[in-house]
PyMOL CGO cylinders between C-alpha atoms (Angstrom):
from pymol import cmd
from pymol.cgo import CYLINDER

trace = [
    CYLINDER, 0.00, 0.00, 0.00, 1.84, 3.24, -0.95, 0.3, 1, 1, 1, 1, 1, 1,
    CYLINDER, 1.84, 3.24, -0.95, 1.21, 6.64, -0.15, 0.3, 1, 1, 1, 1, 1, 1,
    CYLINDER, 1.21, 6.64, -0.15, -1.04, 7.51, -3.06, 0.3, 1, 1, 1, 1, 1, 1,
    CYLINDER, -1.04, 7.51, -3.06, -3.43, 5.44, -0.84, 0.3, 1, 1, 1, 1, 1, 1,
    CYLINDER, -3.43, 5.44, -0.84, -3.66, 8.25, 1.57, 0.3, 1, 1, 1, 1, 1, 1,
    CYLINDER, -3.66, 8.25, 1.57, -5.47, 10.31, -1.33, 0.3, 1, 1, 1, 1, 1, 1,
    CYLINDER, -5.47, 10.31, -1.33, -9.30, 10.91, -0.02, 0.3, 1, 1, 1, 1, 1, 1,
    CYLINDER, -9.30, 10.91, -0.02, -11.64, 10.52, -3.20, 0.3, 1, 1, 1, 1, 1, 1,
    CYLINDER, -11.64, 10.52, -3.20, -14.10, 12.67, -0.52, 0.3, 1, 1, 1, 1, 1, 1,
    CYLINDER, -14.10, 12.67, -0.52, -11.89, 15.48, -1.02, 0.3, 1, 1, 1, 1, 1, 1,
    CYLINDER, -11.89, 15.48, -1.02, -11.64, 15.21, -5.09, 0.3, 1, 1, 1, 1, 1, 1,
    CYLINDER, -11.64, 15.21, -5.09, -14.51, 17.82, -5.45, 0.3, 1, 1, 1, 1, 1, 1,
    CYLINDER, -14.51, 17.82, -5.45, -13.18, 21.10, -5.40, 0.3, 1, 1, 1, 1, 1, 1,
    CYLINDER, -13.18, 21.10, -5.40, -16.19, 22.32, -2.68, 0.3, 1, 1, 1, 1, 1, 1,
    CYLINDER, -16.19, 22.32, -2.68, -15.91, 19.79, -0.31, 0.3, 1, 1, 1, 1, 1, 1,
    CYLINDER, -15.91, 19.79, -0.31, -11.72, 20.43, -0.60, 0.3, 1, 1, 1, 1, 1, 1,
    CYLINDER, -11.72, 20.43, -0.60, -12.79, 24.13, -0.36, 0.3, 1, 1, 1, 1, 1, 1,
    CYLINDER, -12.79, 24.13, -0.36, -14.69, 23.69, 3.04, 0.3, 1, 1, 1, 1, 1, 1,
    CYLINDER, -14.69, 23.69, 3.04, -12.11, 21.66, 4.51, 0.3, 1, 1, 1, 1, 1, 1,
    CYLINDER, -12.11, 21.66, 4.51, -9.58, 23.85, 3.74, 0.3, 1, 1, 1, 1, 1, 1,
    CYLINDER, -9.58, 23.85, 3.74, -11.90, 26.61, 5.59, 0.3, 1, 1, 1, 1, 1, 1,
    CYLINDER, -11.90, 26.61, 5.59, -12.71, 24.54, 8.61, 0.3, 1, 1, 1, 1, 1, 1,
    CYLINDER, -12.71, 24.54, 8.61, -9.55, 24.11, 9.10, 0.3, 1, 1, 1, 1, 1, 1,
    CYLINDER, -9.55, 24.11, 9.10, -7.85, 27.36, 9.62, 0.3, 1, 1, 1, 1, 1, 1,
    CYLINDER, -7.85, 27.36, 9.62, -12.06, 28.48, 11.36, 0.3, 1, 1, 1, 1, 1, 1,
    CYLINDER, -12.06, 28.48, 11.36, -13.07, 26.97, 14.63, 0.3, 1, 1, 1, 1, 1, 1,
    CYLINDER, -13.07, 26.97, 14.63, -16.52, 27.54, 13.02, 0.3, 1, 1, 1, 1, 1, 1,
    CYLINDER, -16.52, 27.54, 13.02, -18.13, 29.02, 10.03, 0.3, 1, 1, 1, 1, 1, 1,
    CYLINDER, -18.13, 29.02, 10.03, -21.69, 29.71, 9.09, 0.3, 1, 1, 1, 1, 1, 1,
    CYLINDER, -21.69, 29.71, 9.09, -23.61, 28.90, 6.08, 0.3, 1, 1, 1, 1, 1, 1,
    CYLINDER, -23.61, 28.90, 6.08, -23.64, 32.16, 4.73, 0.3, 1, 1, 1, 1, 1, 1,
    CYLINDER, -23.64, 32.16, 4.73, -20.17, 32.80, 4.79, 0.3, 1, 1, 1, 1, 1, 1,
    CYLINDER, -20.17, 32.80, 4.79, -19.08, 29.28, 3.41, 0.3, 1, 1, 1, 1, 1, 1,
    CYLINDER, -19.08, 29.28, 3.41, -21.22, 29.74, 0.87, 0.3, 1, 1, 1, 1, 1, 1,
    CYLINDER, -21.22, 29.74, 0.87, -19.67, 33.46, -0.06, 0.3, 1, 1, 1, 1, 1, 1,
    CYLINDER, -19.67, 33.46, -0.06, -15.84, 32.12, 0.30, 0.3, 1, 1, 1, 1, 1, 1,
    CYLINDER, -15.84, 32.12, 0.30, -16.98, 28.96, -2.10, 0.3, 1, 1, 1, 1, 1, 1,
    CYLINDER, -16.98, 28.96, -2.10, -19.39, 30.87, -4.57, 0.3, 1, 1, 1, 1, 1, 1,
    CYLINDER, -19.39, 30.87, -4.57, -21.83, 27.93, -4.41, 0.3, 1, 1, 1, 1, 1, 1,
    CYLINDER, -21.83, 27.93, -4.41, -25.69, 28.05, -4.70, 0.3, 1, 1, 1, 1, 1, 1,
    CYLINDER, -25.69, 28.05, -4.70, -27.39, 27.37, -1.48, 0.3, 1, 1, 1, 1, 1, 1,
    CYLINDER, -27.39, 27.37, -1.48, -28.31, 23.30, -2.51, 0.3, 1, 1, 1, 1, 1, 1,
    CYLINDER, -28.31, 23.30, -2.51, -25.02, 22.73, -3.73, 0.3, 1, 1, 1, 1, 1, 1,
    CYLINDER, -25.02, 22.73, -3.73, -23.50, 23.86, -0.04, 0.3, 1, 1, 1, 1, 1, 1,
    CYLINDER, -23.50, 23.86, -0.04, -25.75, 21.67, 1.53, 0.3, 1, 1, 1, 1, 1, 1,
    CYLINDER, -25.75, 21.67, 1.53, -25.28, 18.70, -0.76, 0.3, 1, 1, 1, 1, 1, 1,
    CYLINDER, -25.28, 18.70, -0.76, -21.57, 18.87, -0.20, 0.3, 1, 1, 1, 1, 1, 1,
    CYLINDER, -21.57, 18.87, -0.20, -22.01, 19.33, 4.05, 0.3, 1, 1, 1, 1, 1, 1,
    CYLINDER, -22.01, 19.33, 4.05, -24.40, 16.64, 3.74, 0.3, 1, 1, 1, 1, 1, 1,
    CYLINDER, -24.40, 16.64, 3.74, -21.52, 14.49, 2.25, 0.3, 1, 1, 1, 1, 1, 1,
    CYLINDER, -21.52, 14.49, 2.25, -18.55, 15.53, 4.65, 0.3, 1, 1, 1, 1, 1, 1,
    CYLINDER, -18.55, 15.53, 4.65, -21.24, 15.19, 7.73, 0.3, 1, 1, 1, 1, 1, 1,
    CYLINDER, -21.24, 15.19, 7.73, -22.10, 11.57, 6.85, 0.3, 1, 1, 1, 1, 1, 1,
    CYLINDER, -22.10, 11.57, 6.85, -18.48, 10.56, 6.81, 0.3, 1, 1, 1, 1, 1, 1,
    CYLINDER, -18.48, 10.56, 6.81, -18.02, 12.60, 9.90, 0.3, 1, 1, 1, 1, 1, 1,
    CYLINDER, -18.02, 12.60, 9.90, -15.71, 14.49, 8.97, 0.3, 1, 1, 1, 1, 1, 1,
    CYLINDER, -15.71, 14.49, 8.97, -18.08, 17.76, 10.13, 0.3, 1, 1, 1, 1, 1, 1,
    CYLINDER, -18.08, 17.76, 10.13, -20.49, 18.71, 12.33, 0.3, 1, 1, 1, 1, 1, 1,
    CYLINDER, -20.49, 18.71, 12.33, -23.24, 20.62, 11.47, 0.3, 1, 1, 1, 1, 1, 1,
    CYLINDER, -23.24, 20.62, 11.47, -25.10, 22.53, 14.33, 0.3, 1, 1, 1, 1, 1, 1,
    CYLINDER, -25.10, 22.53, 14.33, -28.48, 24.49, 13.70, 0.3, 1, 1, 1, 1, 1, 1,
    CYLINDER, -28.48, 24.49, 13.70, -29.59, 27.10, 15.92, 0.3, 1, 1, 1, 1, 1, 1,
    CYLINDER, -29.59, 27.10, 15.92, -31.95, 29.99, 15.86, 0.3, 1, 1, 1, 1, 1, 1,
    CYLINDER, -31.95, 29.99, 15.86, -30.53, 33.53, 16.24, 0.3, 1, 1, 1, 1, 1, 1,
    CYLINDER, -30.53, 33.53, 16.24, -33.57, 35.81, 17.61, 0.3, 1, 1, 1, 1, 1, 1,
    CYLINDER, -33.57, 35.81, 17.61, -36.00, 34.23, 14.60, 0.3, 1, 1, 1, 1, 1, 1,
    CYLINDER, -36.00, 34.23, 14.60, -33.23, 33.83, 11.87, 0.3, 1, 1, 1, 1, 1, 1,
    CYLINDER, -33.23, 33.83, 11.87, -32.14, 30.26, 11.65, 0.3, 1, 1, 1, 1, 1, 1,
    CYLINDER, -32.14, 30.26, 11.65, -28.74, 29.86, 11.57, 0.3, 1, 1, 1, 1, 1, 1,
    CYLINDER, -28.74, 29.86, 11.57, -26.17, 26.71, 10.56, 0.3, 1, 1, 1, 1, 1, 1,
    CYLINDER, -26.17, 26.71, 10.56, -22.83, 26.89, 11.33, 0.3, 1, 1, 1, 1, 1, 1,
    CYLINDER, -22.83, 26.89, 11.33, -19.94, 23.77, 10.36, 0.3, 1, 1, 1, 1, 1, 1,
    CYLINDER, -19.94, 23.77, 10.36, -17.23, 22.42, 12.60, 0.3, 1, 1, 1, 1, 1, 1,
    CYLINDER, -17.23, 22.42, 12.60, -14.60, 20.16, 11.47, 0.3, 1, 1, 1, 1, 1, 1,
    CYLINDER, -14.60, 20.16, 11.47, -14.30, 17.32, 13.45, 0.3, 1, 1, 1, 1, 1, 1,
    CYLINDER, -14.30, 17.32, 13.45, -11.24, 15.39, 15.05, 0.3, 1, 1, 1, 1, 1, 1,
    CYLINDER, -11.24, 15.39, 15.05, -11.22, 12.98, 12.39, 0.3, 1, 1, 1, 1, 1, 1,
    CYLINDER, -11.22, 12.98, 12.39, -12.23, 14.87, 9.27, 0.3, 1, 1, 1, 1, 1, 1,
    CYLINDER, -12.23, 14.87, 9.27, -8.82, 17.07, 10.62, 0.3, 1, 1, 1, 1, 1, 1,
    CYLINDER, -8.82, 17.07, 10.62, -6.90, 13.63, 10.78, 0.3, 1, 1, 1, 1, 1, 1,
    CYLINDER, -6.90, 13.63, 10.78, -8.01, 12.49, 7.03, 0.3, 1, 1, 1, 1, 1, 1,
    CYLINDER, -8.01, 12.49, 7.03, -7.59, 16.32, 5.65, 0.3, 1, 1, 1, 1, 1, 1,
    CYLINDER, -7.59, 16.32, 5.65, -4.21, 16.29, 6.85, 0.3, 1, 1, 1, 1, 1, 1,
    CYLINDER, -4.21, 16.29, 6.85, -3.15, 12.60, 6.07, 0.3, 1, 1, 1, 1, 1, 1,
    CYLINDER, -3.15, 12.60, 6.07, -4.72, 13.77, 2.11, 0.3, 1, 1, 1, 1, 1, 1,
    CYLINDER, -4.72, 13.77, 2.11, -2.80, 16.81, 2.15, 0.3, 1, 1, 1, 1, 1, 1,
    CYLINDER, -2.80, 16.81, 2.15, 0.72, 15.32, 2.92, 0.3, 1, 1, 1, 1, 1, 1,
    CYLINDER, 0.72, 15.32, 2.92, -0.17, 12.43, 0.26, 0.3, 1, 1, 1, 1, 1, 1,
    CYLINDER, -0.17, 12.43, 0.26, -0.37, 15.27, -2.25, 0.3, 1, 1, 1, 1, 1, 1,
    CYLINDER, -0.37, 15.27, -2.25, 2.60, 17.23, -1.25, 0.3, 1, 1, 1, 1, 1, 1,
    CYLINDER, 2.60, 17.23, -1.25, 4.21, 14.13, -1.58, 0.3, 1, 1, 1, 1, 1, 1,
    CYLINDER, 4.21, 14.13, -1.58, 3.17, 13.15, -4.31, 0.3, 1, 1, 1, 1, 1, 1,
    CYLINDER, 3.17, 13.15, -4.31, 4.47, 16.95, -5.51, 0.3, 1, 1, 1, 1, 1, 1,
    CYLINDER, 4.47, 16.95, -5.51, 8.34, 16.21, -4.39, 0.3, 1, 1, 1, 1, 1, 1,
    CYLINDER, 8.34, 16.21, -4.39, 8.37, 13.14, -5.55, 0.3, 1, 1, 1, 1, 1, 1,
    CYLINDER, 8.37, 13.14, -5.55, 6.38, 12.02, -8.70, 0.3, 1, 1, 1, 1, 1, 1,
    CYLINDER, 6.38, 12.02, -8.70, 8.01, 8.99, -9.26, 0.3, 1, 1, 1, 1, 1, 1,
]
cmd.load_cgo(trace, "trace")
């Protein structure tokens, strides 16, 4: 099994490598400001959450602020472990291409 292993298909799409990437320089972030760093319609935010919170690599908590619903996304301790184990794999990958 070599390194190339390490290479999370979950974090092929360029949104769900886009959140990631947020969460993990944010403790949190809320739906409306993911979706205005990513430039993604509403649906296609929550199709990709949906997809990172199944493999529990998020969490997704929903809350009311006065009346206004509000969403906000928290990477968890293991989507940080399997962001980070698929970022070294490319950076490796990068130095050495053989």
């Amino acid at each position: 099994m070599g390194l190339i292993d390490n290479i999370n298909k979950l974090f092929d799409h360029r949104i769900r490598l886009g959140i990631m990437s947020i969460l993990m320089v944010n403790e949190e972030v809320d739906f409306n400001r993911l979706k205005e760093l990513l430039d993604v319609t509403d649906g296609n935010l929550a199709s990709h959450t949906k997809t990172l919170e199944n493999a529990e690599y998020i969490k997704i908590e929903k809350s009311f602020i006065g009346k206004k619903p509000n969403t906000k996304y928290i990477i968890t301790r293991v989507g940080r472990k399997a962001f980070k184990k698929h970022i070294d794999a490319l950076e490796h990958l990068i130095r050495n291409p053989e």
